[in-house]
N, CA, C and O atoms as a DFTB+ gen file, in Angstrom:
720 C
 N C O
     1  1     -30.629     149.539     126.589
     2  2     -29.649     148.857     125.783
     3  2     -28.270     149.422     126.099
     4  3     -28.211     150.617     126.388
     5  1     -27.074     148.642     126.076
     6  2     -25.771     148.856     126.355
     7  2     -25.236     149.402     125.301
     8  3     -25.420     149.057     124.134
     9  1     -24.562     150.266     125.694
    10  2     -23.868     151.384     124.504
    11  2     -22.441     151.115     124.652
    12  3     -21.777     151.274     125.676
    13  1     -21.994     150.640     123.379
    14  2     -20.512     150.451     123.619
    15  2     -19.473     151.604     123.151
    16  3     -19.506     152.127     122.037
    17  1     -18.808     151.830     123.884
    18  2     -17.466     152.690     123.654
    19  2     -16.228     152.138     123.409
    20  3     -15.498     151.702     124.298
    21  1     -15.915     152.141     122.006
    22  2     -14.083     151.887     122.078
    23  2     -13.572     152.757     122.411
    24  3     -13.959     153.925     122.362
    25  1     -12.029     152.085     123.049
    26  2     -11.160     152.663     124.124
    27  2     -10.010     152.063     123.511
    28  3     -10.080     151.009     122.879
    29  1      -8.651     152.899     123.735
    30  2      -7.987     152.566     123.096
    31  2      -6.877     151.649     124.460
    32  3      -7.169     151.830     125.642
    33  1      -5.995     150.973     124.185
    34  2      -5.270     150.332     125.653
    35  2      -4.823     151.197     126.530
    36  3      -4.953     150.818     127.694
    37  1      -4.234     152.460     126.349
    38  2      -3.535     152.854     127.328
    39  2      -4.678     154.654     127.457
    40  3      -4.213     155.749     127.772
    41  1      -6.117     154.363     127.106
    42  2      -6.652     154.996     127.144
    43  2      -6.375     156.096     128.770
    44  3      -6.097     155.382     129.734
    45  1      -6.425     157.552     129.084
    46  2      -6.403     157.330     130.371
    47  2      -5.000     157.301     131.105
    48  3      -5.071     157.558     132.307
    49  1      -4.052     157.102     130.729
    50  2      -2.877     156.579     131.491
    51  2      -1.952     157.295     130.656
    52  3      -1.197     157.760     131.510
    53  1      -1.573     157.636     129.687
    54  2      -0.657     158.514     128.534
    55  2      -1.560     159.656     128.275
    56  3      -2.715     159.873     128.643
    57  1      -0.635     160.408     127.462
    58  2       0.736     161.020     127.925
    59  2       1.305     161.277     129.369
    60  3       0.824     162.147     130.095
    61  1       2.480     160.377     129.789
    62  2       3.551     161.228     130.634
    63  2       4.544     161.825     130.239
    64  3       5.061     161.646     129.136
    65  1       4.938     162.624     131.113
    66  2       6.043     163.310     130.853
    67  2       6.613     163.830     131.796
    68  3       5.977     164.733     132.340
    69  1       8.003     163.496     132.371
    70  2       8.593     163.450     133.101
    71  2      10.493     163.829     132.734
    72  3      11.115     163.074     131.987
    73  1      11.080     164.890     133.294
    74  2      11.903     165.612     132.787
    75  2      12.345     165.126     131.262
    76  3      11.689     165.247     130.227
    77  1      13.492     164.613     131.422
    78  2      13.573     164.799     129.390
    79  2      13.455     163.787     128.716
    80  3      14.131     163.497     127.729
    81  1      11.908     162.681     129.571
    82  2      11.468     161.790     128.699
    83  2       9.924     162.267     128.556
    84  3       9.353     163.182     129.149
    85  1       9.379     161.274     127.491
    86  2       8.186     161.596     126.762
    87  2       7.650     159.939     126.599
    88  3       8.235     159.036     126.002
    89  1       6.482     159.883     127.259
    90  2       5.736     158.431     127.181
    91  2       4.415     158.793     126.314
    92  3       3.987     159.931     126.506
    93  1       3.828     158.124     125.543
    94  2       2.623     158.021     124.483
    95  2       2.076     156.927     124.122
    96  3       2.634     155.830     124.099
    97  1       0.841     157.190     123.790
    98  2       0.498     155.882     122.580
    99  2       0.820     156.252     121.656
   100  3       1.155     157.433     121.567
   101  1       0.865     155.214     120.319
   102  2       0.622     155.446     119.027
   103  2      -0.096     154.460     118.868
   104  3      -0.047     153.463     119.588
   105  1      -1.109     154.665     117.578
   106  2      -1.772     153.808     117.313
   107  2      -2.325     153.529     115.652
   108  3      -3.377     153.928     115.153
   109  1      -1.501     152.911     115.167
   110  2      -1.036     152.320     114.188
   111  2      -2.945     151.894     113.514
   112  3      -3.940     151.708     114.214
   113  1      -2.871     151.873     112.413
   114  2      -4.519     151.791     111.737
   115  2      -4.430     150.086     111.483
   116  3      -5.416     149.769     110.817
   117  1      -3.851     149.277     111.693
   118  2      -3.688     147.716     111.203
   119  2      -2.728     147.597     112.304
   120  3      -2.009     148.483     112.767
   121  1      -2.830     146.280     112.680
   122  2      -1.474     145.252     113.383
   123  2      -1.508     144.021     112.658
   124  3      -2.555     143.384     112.776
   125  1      -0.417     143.428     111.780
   126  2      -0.946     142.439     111.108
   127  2       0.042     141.897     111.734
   128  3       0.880     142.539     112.367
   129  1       0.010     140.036     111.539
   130  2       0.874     139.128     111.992
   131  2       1.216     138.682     110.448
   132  3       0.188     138.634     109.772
   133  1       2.007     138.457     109.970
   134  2       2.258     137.687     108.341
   135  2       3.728     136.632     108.709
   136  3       4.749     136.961     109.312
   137  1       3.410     135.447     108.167
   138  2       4.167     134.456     108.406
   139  2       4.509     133.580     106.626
   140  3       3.654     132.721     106.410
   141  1       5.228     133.673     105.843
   142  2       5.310     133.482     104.784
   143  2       5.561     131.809     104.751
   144  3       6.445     131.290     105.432
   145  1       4.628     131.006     103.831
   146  2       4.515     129.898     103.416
   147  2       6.054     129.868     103.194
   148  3       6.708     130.814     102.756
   149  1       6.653     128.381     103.635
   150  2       7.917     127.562     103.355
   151  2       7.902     128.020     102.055
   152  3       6.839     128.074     101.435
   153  1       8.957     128.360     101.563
   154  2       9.714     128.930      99.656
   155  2       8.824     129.701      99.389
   156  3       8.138     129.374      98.420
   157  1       8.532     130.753      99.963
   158  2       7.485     131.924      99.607
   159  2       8.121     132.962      99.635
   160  3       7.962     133.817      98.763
   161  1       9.324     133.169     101.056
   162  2       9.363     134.779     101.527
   163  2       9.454     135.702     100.549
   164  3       8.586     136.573     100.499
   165  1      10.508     135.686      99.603
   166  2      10.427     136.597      98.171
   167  2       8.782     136.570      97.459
   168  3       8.312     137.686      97.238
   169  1       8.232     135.810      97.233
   170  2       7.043     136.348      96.783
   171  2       6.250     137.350      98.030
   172  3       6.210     138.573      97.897
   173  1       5.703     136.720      99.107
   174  2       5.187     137.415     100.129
   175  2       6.055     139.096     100.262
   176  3       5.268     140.041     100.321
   177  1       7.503     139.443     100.304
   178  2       7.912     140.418     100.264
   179  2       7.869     141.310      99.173
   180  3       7.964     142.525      99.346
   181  1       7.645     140.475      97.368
   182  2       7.385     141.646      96.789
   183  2       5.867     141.862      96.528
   184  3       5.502     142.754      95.762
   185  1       4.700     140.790      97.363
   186  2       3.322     141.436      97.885
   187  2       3.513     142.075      98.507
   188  3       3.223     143.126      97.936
   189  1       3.950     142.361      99.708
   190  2       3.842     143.161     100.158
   191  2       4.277     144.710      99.742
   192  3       3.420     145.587      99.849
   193  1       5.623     145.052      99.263
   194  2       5.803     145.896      98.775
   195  2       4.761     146.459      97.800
   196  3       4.527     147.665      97.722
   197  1       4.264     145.701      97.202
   198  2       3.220     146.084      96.030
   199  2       2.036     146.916      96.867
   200  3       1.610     148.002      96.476
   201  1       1.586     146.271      98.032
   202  2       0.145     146.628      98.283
   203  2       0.576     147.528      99.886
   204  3      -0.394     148.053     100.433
   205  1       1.334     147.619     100.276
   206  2       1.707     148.486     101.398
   207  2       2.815     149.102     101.480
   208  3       3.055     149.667     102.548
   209  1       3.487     149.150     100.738
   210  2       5.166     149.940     100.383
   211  2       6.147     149.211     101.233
   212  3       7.263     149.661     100.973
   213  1       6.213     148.238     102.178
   214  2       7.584     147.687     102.497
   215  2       7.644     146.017     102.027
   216  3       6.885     145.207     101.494
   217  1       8.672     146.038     102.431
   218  2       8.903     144.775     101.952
   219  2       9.215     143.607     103.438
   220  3       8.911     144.140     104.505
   221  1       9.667     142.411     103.539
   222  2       8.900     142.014     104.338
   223  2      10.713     141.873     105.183
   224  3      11.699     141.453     104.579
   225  1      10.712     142.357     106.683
   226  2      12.018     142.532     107.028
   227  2      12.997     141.691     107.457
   228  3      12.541     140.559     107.618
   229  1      14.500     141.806     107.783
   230  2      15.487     140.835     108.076
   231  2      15.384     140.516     109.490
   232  3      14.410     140.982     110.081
   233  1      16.304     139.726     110.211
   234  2      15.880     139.346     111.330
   235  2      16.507     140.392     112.164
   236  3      17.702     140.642     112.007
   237  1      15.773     141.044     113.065
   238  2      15.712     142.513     113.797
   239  2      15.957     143.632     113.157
   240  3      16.580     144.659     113.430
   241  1      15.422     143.295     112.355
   242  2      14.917     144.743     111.575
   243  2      13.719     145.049     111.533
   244  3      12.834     144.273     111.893
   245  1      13.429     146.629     110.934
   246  2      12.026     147.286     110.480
   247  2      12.462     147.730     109.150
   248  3      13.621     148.123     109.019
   249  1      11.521     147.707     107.976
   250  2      11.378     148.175     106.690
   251  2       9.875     149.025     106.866
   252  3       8.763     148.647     107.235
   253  1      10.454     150.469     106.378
   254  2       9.094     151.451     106.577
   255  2       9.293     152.120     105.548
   256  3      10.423     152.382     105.136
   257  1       8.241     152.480     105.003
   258  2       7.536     153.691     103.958
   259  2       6.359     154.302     104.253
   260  3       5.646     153.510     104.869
   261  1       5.818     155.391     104.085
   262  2       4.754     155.733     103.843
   263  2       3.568     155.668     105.113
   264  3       2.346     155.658     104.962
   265  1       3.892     155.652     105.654
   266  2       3.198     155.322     107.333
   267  2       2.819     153.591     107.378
   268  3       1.761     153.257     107.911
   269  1       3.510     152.800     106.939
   270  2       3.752     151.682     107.169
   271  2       5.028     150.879     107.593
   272  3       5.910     150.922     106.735
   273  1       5.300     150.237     108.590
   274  2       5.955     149.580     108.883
   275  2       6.091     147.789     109.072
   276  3       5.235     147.176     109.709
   277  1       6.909     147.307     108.628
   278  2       7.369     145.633     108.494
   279  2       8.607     145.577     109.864
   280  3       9.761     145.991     109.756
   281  1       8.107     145.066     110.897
   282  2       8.661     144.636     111.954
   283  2       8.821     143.501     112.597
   284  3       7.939     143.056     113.332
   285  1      10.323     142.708     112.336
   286  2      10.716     141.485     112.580
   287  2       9.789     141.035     113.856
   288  3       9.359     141.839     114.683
   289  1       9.572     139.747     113.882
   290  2       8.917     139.443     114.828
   291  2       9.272     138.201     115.263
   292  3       8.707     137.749     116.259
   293  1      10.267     137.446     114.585
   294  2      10.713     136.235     115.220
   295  2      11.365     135.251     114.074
   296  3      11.410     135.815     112.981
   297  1      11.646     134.517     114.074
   298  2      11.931     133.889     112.763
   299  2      10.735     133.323     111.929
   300  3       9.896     132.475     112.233
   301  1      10.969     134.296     110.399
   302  2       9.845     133.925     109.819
   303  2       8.515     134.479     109.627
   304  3       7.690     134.341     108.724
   305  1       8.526     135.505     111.309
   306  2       7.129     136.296     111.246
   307  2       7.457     137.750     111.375
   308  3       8.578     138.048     111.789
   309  1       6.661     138.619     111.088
   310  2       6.566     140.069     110.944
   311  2       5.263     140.235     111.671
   312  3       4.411     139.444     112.074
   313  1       5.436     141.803     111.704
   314  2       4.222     142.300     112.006
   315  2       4.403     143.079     111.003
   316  3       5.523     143.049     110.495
   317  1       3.330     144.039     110.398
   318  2       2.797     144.977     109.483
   319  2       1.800     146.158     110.488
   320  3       0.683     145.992     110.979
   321  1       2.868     147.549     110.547
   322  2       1.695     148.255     111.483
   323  2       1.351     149.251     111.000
   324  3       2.250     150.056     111.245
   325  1       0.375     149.859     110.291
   326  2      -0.228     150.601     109.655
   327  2      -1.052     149.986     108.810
   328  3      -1.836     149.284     109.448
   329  1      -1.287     149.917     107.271
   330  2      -2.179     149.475     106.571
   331  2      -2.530     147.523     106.603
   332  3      -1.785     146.546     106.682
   333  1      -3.613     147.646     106.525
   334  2      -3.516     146.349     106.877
   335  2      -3.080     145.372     105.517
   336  3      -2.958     145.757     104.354
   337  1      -2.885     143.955     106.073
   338  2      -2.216     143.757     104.939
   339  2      -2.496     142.087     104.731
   340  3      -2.278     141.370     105.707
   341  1      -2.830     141.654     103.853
   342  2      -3.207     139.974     103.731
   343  2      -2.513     139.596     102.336
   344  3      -3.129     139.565     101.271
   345  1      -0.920     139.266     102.508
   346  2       0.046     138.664     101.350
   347  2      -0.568     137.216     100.863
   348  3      -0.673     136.476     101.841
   349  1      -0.947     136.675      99.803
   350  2      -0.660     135.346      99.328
   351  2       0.241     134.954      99.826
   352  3       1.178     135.673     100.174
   353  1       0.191     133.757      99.981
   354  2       1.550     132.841     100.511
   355  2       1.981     132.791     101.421
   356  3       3.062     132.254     101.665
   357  1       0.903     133.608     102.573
   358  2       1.720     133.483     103.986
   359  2       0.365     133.317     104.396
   360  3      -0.695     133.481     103.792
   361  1       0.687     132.887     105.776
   362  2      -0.283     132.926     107.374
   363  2      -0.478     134.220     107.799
   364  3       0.301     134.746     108.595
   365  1      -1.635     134.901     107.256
   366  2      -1.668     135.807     108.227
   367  2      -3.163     136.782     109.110
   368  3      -4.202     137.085     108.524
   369  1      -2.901     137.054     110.374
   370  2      -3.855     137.641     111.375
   371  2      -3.839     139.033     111.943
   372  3      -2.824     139.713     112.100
   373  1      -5.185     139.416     112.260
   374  2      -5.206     140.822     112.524
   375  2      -5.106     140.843     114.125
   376  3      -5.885     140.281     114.894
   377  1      -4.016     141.587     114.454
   378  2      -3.402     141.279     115.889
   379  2      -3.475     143.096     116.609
   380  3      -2.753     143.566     117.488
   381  1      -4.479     143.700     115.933
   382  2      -4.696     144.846     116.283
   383  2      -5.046     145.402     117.516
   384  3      -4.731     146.476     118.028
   385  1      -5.933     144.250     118.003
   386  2      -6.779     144.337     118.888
   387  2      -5.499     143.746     120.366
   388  3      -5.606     144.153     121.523
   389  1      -4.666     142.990     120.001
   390  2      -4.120     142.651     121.224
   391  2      -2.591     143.241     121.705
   392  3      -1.849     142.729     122.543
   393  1      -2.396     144.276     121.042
   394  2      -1.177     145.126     121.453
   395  2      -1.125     146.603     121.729
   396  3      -1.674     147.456     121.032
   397  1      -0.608     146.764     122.516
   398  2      -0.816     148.573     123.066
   399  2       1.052     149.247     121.999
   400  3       2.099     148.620     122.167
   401  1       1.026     149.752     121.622
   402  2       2.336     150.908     120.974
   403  2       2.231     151.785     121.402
   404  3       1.375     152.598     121.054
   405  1       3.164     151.991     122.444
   406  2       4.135     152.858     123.225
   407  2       5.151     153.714     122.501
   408  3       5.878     153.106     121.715
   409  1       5.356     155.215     122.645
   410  2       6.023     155.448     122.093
   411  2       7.191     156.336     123.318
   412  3       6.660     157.130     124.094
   413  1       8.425     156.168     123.382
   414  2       9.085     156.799     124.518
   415  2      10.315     157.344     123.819
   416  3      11.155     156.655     123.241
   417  1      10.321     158.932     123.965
   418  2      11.059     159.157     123.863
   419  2      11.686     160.596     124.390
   420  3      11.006     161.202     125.219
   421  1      13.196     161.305     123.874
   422  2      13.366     162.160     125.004
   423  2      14.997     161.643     125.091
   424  3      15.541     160.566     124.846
   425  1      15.416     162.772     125.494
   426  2      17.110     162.564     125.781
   427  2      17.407     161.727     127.261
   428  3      18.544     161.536     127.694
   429  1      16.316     161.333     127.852
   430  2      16.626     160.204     128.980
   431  2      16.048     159.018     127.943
   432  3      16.081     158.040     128.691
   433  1      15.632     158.624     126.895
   434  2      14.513     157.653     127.450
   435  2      15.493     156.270     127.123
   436  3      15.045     155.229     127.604
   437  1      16.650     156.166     126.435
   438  2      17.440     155.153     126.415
   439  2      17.910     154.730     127.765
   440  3      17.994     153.507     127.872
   441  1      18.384     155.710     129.284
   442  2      18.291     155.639     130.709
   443  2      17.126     154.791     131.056
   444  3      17.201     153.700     131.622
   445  1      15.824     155.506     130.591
   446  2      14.630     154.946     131.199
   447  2      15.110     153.415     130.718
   448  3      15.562     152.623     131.544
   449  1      14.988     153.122     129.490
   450  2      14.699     151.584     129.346
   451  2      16.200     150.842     129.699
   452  3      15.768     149.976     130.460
   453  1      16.990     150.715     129.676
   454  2      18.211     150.596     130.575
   455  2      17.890     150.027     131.893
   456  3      18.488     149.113     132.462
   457  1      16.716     150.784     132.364
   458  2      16.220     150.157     133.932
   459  2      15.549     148.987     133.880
   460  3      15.303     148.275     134.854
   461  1      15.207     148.748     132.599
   462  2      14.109     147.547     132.267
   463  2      14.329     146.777     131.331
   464  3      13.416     145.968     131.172
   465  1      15.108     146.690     130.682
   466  2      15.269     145.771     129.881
   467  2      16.674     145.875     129.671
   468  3      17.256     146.958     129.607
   469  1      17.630     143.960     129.484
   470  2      18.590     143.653     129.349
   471  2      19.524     143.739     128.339
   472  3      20.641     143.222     128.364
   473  1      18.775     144.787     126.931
   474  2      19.178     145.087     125.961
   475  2      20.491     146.341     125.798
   476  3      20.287     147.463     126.264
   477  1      21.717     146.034     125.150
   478  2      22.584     146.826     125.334
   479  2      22.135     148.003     124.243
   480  3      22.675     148.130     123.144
   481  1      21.412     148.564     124.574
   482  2      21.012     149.789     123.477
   483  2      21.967     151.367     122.943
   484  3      21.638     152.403     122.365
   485  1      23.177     150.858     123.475
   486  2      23.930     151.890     123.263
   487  2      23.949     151.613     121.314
   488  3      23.756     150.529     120.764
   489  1      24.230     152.901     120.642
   490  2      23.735     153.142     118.794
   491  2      24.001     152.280     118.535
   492  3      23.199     151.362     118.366
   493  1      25.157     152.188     118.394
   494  2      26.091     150.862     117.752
   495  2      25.863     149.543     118.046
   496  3      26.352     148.712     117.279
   497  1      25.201     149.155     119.028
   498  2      24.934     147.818     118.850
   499  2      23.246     147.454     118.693
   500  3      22.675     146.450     118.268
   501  1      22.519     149.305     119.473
   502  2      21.075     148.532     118.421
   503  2      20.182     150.411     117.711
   504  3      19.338     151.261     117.998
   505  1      21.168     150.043     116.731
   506  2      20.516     151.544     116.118
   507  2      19.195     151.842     115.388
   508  3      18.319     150.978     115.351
   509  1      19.035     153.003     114.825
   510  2      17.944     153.263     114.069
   511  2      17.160     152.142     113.067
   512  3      17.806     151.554     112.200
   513  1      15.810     151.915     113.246
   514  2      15.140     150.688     112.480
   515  2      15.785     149.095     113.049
   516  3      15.970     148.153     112.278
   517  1      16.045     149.051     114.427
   518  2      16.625     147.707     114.631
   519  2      15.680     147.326     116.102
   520  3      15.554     148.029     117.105
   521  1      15.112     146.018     115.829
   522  2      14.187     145.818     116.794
   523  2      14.220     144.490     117.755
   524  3      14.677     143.497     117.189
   525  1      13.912     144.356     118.778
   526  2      14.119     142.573     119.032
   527  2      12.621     142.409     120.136
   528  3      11.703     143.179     120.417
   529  1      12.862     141.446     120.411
   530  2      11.736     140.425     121.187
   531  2      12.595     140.193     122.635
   532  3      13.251     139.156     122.732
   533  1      12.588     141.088     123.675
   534  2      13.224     140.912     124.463
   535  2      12.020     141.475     126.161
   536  3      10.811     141.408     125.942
   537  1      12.335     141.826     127.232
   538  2      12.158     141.649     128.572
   539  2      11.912     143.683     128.777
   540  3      12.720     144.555     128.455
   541  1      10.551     143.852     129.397
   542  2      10.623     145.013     129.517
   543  2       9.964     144.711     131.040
   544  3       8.759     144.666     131.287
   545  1      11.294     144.477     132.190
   546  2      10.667     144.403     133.459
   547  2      10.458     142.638     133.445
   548  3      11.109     141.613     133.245
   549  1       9.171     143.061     133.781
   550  2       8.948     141.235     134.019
   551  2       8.078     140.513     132.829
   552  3       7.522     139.415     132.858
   553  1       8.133     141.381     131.883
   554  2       7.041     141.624     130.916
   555  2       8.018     141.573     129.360
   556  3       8.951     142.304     129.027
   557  1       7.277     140.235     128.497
   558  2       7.481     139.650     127.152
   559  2       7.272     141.670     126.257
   560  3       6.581     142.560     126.753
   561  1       8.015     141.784     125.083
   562  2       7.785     143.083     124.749
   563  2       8.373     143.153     123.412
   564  3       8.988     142.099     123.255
   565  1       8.474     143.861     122.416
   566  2       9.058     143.712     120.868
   567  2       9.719     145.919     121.123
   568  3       8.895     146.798     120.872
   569  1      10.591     146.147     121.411
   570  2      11.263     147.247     121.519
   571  2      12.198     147.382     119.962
   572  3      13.103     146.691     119.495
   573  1      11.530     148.534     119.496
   574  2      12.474     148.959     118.157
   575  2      12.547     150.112     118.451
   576  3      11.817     150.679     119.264
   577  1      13.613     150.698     117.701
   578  2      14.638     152.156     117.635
   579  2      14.063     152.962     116.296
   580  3      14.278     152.857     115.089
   581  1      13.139     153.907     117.202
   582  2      12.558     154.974     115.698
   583  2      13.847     155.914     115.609
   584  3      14.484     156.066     114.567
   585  1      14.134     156.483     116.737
   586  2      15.191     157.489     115.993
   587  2      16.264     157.655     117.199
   588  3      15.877     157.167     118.261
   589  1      17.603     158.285     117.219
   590  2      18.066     158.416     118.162
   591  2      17.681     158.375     119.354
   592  3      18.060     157.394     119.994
   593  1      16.877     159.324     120.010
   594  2      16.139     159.296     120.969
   595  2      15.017     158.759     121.200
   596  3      14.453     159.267     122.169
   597  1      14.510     158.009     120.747
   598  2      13.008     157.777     120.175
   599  2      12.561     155.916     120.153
   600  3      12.747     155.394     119.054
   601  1      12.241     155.367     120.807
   602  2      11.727     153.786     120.854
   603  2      10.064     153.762     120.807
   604  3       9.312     154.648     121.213
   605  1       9.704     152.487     120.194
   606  2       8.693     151.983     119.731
   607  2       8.918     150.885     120.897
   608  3      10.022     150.342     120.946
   609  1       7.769     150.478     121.985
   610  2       7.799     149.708     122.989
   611  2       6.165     148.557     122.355
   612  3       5.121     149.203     122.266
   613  1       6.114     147.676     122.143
   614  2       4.482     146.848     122.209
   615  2       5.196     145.934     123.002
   616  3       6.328     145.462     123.104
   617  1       3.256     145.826     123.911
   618  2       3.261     145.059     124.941
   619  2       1.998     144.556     124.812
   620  3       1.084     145.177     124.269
   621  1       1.894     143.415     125.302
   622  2       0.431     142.833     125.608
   623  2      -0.393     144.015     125.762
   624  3       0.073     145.072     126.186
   625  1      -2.043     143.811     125.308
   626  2      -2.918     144.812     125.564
   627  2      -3.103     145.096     127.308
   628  3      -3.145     146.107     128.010
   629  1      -3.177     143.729     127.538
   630  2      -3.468     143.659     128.983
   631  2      -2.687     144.212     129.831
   632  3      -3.058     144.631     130.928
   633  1      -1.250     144.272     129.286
   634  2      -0.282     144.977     130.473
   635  2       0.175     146.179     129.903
   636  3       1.319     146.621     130.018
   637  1      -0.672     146.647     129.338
   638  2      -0.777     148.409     128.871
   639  2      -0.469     149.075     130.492
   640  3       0.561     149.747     130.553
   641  1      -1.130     148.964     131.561
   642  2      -1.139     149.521     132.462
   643  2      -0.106     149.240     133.284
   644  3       0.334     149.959     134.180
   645  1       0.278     148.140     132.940
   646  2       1.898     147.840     134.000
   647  2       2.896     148.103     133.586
   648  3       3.810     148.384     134.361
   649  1       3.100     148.107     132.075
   650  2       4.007     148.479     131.188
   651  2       4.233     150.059     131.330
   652  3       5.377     150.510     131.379
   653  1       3.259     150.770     131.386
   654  2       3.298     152.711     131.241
   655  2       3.589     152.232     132.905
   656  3       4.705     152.617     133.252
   657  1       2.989     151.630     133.793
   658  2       3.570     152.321     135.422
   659  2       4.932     151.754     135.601
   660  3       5.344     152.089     136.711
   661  1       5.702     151.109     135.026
   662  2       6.795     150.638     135.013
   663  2       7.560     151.542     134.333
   664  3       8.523     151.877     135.023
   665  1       7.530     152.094     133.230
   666  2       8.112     153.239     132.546
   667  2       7.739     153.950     133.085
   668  3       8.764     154.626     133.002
   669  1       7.015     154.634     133.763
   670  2       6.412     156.127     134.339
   671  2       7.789     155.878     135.346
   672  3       8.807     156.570     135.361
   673  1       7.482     154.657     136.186
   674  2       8.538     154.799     137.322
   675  2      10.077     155.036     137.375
   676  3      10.694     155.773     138.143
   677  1      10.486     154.350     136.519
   678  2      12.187     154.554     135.431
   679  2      12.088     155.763     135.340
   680  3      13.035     156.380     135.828
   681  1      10.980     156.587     134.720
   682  2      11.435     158.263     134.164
   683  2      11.446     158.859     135.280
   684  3      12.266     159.769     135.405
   685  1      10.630     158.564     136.318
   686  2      10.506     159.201     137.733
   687  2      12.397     159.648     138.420
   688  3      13.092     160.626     138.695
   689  1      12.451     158.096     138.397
   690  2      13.971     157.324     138.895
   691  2      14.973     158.543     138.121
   692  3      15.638     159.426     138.662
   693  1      14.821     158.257     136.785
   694  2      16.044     158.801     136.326
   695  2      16.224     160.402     136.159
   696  3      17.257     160.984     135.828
   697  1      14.761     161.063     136.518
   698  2      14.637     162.732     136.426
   699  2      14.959     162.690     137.721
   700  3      15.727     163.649     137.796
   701  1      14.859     161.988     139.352
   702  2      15.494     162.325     140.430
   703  2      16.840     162.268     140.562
   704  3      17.403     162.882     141.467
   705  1      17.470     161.560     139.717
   706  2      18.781     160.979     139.518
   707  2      19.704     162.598     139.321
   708  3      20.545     163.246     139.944
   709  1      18.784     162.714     137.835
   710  2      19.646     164.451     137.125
   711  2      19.334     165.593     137.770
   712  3      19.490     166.713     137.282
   713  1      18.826     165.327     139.027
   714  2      18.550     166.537     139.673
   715  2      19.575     166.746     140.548
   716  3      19.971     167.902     140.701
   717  1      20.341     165.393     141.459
   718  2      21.534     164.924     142.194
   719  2      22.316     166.062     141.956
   720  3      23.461     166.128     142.403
């Protein structure tokens, strides 16, 4: 009989670390998708607050408490990553299974992603808790700002492995760069 093993996406392939960046998984206990019924969002946001501590976020934003996070996801939709979460009044799916969370960070790693994505990430225009739906390489991606130094990268499960060799390669790039 076949014995199954879960594996996590970037099982195998993380941690790198490469001069003064830092590549990881994280892996969040829920990935929810929540999409709030037309004249709902205020109810759906103070469910949510009730049963997972955030409330449901603005457009490119994150709302976090408590090892939970509410992360814009497009107009209208969120994700929920930590506890899982099923609001009345909205659409919503467990999307756990199809995203890898990347975590990069490190006094290069705003350099690193600079190489890959078209996002002007200097503070001021995308600071702490501010997230978007933008291009990491050739690759669809949801990039938010945990802390100064510090980004939250999800990518398709499937391109867990192209996504970390694409960032592995940027940190490569930019630790040969500071050696110049």
């Amino acid at each position: 009989m076949a014995r199954l093993v879960a594996i996590t996406p970037a099982a195998g392939l993380v941690p790198v670390e490469t001069g003064t960046a830092r590549l990881d998984e994280v892996m969040p206990a829920a990935i929810t998708w929540v999409a709030p019924l037309k004249g709902r969002e205020r109810a759906v946001s103070t469910a949510l607050k009730s049963t997972v501590g955030v409330t449901f976020p603005k457009p490119g934003r994150t709302s976090s408490a408590k090892g939970a996070t509410a992360q814009w996801f497009g107009p209208g939709q969120a994700l929920i990553l930590g506890p899982a979460a099923a609001p009345e009044n909205a659409a919503v799916a467990d999307q756990s299974d199809a995203w890898v969370v990347l975590r990069l960070e490190g006094e290069a790693s705003r350099d690193v992603l600079a190489r890959l994505t078209p996002l002007d990430l200097r503070e001021i225009a995308f600071p702490k808790a501010r997230t978007a739906r933008t291009l990491l390489g050739h690759m669809t991606a949801c990039l938010t700002r945990i802390e100064k130094n510090s980004y939250e990268i999800m990518v398709f499960r499937s391109m867990a492995a192209t996504a970390i060799h694409e960032l592995t390669r940027a940190m490569k790039h930019i630790e040969a760069r500071a050696r110049l």
